[in-house]
N, C-alpha and C positions, 0 to 999 in steps of 0.2 A: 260584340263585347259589352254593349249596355247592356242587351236583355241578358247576360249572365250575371252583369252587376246587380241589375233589378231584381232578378230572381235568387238573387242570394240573402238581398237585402230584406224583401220580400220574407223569405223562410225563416232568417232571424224574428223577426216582427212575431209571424205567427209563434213559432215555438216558444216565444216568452210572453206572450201573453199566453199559453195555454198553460203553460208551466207554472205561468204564478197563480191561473185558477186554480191549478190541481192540489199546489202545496206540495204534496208526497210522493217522489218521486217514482215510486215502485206504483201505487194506484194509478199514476200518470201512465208508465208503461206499459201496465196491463190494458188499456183502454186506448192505447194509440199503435203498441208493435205488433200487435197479431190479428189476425182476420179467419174470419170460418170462412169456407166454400163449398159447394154441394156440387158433383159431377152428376150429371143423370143419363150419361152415353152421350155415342155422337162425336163429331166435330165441336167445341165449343172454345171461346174467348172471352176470358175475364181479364178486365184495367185493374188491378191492387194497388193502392198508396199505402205505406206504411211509415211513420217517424218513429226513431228511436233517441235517445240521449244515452251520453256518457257524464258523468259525475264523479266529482274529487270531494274529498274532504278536506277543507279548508280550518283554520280559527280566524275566529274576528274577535275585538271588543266594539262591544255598543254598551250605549248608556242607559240605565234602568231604570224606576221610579221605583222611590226607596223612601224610608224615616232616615232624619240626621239627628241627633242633639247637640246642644251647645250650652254652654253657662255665661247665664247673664249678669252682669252687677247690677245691685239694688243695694241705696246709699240712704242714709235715716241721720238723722242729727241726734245724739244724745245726751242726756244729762245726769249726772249723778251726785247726790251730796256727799262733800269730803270735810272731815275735823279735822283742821291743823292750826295752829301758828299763826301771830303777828307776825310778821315780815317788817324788821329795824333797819330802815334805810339809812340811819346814822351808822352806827354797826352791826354791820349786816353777820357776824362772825359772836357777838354778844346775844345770849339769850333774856327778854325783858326781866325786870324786876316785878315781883309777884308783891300786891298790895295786900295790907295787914298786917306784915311783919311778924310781931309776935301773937298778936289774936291767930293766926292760923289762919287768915280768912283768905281762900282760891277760888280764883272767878277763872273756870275756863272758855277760852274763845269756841265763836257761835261756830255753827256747822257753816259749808259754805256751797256753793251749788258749781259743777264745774262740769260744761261741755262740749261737747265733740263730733264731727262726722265719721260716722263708721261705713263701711264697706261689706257686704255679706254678696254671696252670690247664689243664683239658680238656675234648674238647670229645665230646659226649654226642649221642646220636639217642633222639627218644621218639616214639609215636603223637600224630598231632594232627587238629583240622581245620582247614581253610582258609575262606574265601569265595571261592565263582567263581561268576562271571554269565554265563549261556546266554540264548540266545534258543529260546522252546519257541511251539509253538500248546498253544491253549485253546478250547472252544467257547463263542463268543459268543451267536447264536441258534439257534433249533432250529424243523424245520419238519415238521412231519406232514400227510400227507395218506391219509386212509379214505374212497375213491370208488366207485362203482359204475359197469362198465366195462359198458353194455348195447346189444348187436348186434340190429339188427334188416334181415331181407331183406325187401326191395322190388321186389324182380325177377320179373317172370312167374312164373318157374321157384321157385316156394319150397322146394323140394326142392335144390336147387344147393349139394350139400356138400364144395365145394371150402375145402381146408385152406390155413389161412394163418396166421401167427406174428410176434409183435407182442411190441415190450418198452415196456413203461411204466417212466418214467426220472423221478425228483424231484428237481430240480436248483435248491439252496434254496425260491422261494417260484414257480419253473417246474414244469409237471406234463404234459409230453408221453407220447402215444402212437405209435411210428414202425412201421412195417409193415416186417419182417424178408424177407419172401419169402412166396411162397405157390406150392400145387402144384395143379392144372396153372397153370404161370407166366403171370401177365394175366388169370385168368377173369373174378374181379371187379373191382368199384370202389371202393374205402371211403370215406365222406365222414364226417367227425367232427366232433361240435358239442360244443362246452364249457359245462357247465351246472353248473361248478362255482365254490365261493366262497369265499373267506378269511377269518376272524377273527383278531385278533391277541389275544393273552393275555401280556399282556410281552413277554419275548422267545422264545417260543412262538407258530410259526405255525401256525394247524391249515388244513385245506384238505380239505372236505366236499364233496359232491354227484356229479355224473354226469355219465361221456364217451359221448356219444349215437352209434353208431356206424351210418351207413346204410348195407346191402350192397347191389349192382347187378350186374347183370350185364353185363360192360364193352362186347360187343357190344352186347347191347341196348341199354344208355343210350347209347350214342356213334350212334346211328342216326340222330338227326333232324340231325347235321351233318356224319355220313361217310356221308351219301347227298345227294344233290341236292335243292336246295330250288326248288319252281316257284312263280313270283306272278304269279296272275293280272292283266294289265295294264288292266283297267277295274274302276276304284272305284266301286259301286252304292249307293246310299245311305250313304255316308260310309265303307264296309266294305272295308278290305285284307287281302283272300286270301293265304296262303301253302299249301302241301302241301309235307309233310315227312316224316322218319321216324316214326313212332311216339313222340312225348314219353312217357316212364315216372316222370318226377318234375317235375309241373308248378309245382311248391314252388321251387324252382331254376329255373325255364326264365325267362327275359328276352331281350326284344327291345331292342335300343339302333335308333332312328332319323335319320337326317338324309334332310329331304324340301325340296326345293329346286325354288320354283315359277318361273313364267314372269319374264323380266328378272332371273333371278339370286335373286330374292326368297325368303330362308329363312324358310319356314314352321313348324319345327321342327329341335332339334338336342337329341338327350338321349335318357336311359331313358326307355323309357314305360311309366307307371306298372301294374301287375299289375290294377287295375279295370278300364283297357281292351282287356284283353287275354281275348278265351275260345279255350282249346284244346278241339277237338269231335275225336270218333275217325270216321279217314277208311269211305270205302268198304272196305274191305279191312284186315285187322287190326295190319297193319305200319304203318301211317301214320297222321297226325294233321292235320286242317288249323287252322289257327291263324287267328285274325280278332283284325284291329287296326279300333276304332272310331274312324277319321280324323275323324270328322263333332265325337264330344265331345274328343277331343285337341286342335282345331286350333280349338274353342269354335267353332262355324260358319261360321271365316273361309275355308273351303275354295270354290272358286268353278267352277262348272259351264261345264266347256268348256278349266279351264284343264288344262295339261298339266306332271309334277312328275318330275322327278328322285328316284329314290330309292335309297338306302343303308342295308342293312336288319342289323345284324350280330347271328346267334342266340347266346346263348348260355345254355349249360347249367349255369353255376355259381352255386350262391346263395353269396353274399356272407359269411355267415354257417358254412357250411360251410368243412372245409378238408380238402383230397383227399389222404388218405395215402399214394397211391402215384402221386405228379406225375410224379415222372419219367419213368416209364411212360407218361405220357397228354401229350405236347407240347401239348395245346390242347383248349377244350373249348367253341367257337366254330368259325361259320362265317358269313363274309360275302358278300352276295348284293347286285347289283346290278340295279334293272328302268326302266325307263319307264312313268307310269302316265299314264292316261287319267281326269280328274274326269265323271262323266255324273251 
């Protein structure tokens, strides 16, 4: 239980410090979720690390550095001359008597000086900060996966070292292998099994085990349904014949049936299960004959004399498998039609 603590603790650590060198989270990803790989034949074993992150969109406010203004007071004393008035402290409500009388003669009073503090203001710029609200990503989960990528050839030829190049991509808690190209173009087949698993650790996903890789050789394997398939039209003790090409992977090989007996009457419509089925290797080393046990399939309802329509479709894909390079192969099936005879 510690070392899953440590190693979780551990993987936070790294992931953010790499995350804050990166800055951007998409450049981040391209440089941590994907990996090249080069097949060159053969049995081979590759270790893969891969990190991925998920990210939200969040808003924050942070503080900015910004201009402020303000207004400052600035205060000055002033002085200005004013002409008025004796001021009669006897009566204050009596204007003075003007000397001369009848000469006309008017002495007006002096000017007088009268001041004050005044108030003006300005207006001032200083360093400040603001608040402004961005929308940013952040990483919400994280997702690791350390797998073991292991090729194995199944092909006659195990000497077949034809090159081919593959990129394994971790796309949050996705872990594909896609087949880039290979040279000479079409030699093989790849079929890949996933044999891996997930735990979760918070929001830490780790993703351990192994991408099972099966090589072919694309002729070869495509033999038993890009050559003609014959069935023998009389059933002998409950036994239906086929000849065919050479089956090379009888792990994937399925017969699907529909067997349609006398008055219309379906006898059978479905996969037939892999216990009734044995593939034996023909006369000659290209070919395979294939026998279907009608007798235990159809529990002994089979009937001596009667005569069956049948519908026999091969195919080459285990269900479980998934073939790296489809578009290349339109089909990996072939359907065959006979008349049988029950004896």
């Amino acid at each position: 239980m510690k070392n899953v603590i440590l190693l979780t603790f551990m993987s936070f650590l790294c992931l953010a410090t790499t995350y804050a060198e990166h800055g951007d989270g998409e450049d981040w990803r391209s440089s941590r979720n994907t990996q090249y790989i080069t097949y060159d034949g053969g049995n081979d074993l590759r270790q893969i690390t891969l990190v991925d992150l998920e990210e939200v969109w969040t808003t924050e406010t942070r503080q900015v550095r910004s201009t402020c203004t303000r207004r400052v007071p600035v205060t000055r004393r002033v002085c200005r001359d004013r002409r008025g008035h004796h001021y009669n402290a006897e009566h204050p409500g009596r204007r003075p008597h003007r000397h001369g009388g009848r000469h006309g003669g008017r002495h007006g009073h002096p000017p007088r000086q009268e001041c004050r503090t005044e108030t003006t203001y300005r207006t001032e710029s200083y360093s400040c900060y603001k608040p402004e609200t961005i929308r940013t990503r952040r990483p919400d989960k994280r997702y690791h996966a350390n797998v073991e990528i292991k090729f194995k050839t199944l092909s006659g030829d195990q000497y077949n070292y034809g090159r081919a190049d593959f990129l394994v991509r971790l796309d949050k808690q996705s872990l594909t292998l896609e087949l880039q190209g290979q040279n000479p173009r079409g030699l093989n087949l790849f079929f890949m099994k996933d044999k891996t698993r997930s735990s979760n650790y918070g929001d830490v996903t780790e993703i351990n085990g192994r991408l099972k890789v099966l090589v072919f050789d694309k002729e070869e394997f495509l033999r038993p349904i890009n050559q003609r398939i014959d069935v023998r039209p009389e059933v002998h003790q409950g036994e239906l014949v086929m000849k065919m090409g050479r089956v090379v992977f009888e792990k994937g090989f399925a017969v699907d049936l529909t067997l349609t007996g006398d008055y219309g009457r379906t006898l059978f419509s479905g996969n037939v299960p892999k216990d009734f089925i044995t593939v034996r290797e023909g006369r000659y080393g290209d070919e395979s004959i294939v026998i279907v046990d009608l007798d235990r399939l159809l529990r002994g309802t089979l009937r001596r004399g009667e005569h069956v329509d049948m519908v026999a479709r091969v195919n080459l894909m285990d269900r479980q498998l998934e073939l790296l390079n489809f578009r290349h192969v339109p089909q990996l099936e072939q359907t065959v039609r006979s008349y049988l005879s029950i004896y």
